[in-house]
C-alpha positions as CSV (number, residue, x, y, z in Angstrom):
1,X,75.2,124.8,115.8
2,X,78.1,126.9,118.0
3,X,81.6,126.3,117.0
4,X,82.1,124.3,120.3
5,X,79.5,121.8,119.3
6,X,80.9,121.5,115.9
7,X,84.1,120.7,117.0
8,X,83.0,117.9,119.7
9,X,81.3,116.4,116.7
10,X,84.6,116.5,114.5
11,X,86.5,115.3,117.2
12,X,84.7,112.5,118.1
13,X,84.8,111.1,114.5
14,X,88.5,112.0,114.5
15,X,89.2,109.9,117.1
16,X,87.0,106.8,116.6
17,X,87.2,106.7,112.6
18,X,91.2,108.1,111.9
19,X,92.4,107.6,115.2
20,X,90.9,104.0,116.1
21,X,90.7,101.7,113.5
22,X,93.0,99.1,111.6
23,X,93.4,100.2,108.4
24,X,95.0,97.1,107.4
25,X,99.0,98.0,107.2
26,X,101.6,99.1,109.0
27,X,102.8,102.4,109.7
28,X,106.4,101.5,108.2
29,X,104.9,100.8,104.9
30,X,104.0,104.7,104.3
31,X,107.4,105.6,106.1
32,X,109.6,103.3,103.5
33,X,107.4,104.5,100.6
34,X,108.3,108.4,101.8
35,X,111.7,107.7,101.0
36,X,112.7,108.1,97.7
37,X,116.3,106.1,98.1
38,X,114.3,103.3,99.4
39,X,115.8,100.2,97.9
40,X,114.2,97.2,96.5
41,X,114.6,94.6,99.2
42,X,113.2,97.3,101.6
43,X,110.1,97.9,99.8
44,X,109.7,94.2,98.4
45,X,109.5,93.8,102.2
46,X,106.1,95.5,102.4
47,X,104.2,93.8,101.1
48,X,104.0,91.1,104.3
49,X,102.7,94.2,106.2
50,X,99.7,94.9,103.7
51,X,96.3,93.3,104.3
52,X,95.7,90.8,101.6
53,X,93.1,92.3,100.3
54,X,94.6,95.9,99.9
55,X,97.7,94.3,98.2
56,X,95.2,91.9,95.9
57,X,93.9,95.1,94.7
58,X,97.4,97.0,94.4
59,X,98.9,94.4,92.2
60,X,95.2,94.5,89.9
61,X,95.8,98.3,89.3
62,X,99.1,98.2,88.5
63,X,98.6,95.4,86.3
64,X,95.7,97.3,84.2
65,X,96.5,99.1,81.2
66,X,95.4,102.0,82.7
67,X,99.0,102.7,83.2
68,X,100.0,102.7,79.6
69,X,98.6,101.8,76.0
70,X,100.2,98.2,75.8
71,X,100.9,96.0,78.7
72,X,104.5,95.9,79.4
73,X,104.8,92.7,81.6
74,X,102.8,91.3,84.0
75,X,103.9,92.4,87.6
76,X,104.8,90.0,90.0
77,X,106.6,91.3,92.7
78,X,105.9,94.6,95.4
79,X,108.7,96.3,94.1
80,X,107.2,96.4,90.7
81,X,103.7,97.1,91.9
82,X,105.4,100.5,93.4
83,X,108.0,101.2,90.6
84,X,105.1,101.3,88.5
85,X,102.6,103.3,90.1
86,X,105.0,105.7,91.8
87,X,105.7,106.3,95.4
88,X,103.1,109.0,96.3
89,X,100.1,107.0,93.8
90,X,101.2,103.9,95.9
91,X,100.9,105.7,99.2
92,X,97.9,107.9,98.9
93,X,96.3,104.0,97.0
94,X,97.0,102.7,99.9
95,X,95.2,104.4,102.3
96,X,92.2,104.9,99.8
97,X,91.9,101.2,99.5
98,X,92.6,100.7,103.5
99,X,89.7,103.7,104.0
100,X,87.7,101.7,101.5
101,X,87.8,98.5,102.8
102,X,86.5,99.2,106.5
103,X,83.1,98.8,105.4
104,X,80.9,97.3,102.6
105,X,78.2,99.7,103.3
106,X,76.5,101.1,100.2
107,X,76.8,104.5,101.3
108,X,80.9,104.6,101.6
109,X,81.4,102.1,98.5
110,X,79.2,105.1,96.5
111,X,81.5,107.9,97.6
112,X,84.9,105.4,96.9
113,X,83.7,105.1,93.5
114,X,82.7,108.7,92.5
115,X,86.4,109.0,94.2
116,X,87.8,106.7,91.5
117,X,85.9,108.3,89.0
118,X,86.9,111.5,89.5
119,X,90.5,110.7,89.1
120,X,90.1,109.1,85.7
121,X,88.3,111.6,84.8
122,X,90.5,114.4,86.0
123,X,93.6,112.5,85.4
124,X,93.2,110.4,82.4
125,X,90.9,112.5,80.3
126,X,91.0,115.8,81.2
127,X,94.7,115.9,81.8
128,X,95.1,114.3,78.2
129,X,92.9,117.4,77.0
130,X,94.7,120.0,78.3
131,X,98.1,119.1,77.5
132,X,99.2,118.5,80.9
133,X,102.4,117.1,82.0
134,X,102.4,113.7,82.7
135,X,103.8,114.9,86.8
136,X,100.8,117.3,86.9
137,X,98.6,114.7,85.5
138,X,99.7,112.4,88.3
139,X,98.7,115.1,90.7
140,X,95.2,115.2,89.3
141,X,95.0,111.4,89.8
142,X,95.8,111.4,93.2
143,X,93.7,114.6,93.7
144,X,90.7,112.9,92.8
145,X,91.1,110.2,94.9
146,X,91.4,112.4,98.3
147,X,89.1,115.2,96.8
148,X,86.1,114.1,98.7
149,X,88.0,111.7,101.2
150,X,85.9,113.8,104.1
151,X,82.5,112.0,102.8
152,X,83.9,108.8,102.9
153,X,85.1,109.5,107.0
154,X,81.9,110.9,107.3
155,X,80.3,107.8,105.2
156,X,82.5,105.2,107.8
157,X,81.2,107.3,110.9
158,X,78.1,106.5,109.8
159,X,78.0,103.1,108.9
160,X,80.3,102.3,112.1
161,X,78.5,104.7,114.6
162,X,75.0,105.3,113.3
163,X,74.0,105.8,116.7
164,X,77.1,108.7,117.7
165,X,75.6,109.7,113.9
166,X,72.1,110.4,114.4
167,X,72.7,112.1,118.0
168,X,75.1,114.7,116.6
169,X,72.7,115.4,113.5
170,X,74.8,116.0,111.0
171,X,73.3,116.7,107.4
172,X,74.6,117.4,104.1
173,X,74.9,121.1,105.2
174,X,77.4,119.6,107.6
175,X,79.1,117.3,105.5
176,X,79.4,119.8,102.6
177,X,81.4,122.3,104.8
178,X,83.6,120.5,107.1
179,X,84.5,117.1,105.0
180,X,87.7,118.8,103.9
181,X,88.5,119.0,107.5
182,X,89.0,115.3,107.8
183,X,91.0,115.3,103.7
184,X,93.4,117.5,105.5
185,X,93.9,115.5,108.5
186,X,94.6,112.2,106.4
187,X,97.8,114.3,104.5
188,X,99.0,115.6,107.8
189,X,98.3,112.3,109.6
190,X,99.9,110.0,106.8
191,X,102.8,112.4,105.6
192,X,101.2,112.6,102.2
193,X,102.5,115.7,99.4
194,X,101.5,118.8,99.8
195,X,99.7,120.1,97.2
196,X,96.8,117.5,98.2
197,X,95.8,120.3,100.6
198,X,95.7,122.7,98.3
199,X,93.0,121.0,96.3
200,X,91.6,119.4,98.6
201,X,90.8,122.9,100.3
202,X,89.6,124.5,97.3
203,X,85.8,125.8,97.2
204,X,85.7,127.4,94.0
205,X,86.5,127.3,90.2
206,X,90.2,128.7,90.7
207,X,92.4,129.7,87.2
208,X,96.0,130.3,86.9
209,X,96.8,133.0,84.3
210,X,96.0,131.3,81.1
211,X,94.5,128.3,82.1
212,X,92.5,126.0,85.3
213,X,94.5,125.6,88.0
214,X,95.2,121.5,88.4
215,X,92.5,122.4,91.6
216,X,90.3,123.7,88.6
217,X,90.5,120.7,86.5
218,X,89.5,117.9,89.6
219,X,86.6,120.1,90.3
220,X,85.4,119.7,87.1
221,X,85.8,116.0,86.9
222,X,84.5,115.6,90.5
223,X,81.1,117.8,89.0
224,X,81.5,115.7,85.6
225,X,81.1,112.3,88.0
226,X,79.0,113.8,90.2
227,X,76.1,115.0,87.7
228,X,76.0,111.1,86.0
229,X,76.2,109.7,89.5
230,X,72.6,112.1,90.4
231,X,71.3,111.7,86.6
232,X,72.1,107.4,86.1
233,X,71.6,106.1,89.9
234,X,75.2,106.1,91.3
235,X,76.7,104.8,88.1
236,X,79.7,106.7,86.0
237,X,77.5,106.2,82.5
238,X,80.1,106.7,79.5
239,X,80.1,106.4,76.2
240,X,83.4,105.7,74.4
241,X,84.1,102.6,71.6
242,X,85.4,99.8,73.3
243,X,87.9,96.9,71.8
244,X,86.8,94.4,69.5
245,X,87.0,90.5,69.0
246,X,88.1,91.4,65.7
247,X,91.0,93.5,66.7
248,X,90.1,96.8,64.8
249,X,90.4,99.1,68.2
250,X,93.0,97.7,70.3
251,X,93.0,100.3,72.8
252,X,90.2,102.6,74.3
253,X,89.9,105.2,76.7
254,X,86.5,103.1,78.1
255,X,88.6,100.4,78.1
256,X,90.8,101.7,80.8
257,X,88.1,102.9,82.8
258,X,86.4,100.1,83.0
259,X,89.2,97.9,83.6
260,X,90.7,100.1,86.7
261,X,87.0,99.8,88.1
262,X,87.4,96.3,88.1
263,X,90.6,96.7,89.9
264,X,89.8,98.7,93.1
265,X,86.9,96.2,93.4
266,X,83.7,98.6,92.2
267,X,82.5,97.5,88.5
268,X,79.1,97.8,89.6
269,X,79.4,101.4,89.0
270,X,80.9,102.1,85.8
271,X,78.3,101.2,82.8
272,X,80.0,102.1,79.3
273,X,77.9,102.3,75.9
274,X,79.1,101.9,72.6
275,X,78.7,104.7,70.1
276,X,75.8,103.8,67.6
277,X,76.6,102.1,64.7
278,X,76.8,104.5,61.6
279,X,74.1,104.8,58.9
280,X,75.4,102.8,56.4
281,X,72.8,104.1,54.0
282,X,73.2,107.7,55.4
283,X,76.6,107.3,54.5
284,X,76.4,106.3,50.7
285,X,73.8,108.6,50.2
């Protein structure tokens, strides 16, 4: 395929999927959210310009305990929602959720959750393992989330224009080397931070002087998420202990994984197991 043709075929989903589509809120939501000096009547505001749905599943996520060990207050209000999660996590959340919610195909609810998965991964566990700063941490999260946002424009084309789909036969060959084409439009179109491109452009395994780049460390959650997702049958299959009725283990790391699955709406592919019990015999022996 000439370069010509390939970019006919990435302009045509450009301007029917990003260009031509209600994502469900308005553009003044991602412009107050872009300023820091915002002020709380301004951004409680918002949330009259979010679909109900995308706001349902804000308020879940930042309700989890996937945003610290012990609840800390059930959130009520918009402004909350956003002090909690940050600006940038609510903005880039946002339009993840919006992107997300244009169609329940099982094709683009697959990529969404190996999306989600990829930024607990990356940004809960990984980050947590190498030390990382809880700002570069953050930047892992919301990497993971936009690190394959391409498949999921390329999922939506499909699902929404199977015919414009299957004329421009595009295959995974395609997919695989232009999807970051459409991750980088979404920052440019939506305003979002810049090092998104950055990591969303990266092709290889990429180190800083003594340890992964934060590009390094999403592309090994995204492989992580991606080898259960081939090997279990487009599942994230953990195991990790999980809380008790008892009240031994409080708080797990399954526990939040499972719960922020819950949140954006796609339980159905997280399965967790718990460790086997210990030989109790084994054990006094």
């Amino acid at each position: 395929m000439d370069a010509e043709a390939v970019q006919q075929i990435l302009q045509d989903i450009e301007d029917k999927i990003l260009n031509n589509v209600n994502l469900g809120f308005d553009p003044e939501v991602l412009s107050v959210l872009s300023n820091a000096d915002a002020e709380e009547n301004e951004i409680e505001v918002l949330k009259s310009k979010i679909a109900g749905e995308i706001l349902a599943r804000l308020f879940s996520v930042a309700n989890s305990i996937y945003f610290g060990h012990l609840r800390r207050g059930n959130i009520d209000t918009f402004y909350k929602v956003v002090s909690r999660l940050g600006m940038d996590s609510a903005r880039v959340l946002i339009i993840f959720l919006s992107f997300a919610a244009l169609s329940k195909d099982r094709e683009v609810l697959t990529i969404c959750a190996k999306s989600t998965a990829t930024s607990i991964v990356g940004g809960r566990i990984l980050a947590e393992e190498f030390g990382l700063k809880e700002n570069e941490a953050r930047k892992v999260e919301i990497a993971g989330l936009f690190f394959e946002m391409g498949r999921v424009i390329f999922a939506l084309y499909k699902s929404l224009h199977k015919e414009d789909y299957e004329k421009a036969g595009i295959g995974e060959d395609f997919i695989a080397e232009h999807q970051s084409y459409f991750g980088l439009k979404i920052v440019e179109k939506f305003n979002l931070p810049e090092f998104l491109k950055d990591i969303i452009s990266t092709k290889y395994l990429t180190l800083e002087a003594e340890l992964l780049s934060l590009a390094g460390i999403v592309m090994i959650a995204n492989s992580t998420v991606d080898m259960s997702f081939r090997r279990f049958g487009n599942k994230l299959v953990i195991v990790s202990p999980m809380p008790d009725p008892e009240g031994k283990i409080v708080h797990t790391i399954g526990a939040v994984i499972e719960e922020i699955f819950k949140a954006v709406g796609l339980r159905g592919y997280i399965e967790i197991h718990k460790p086997p019990e210990p030989d109790q015999k084994s054990s006094k022996g």
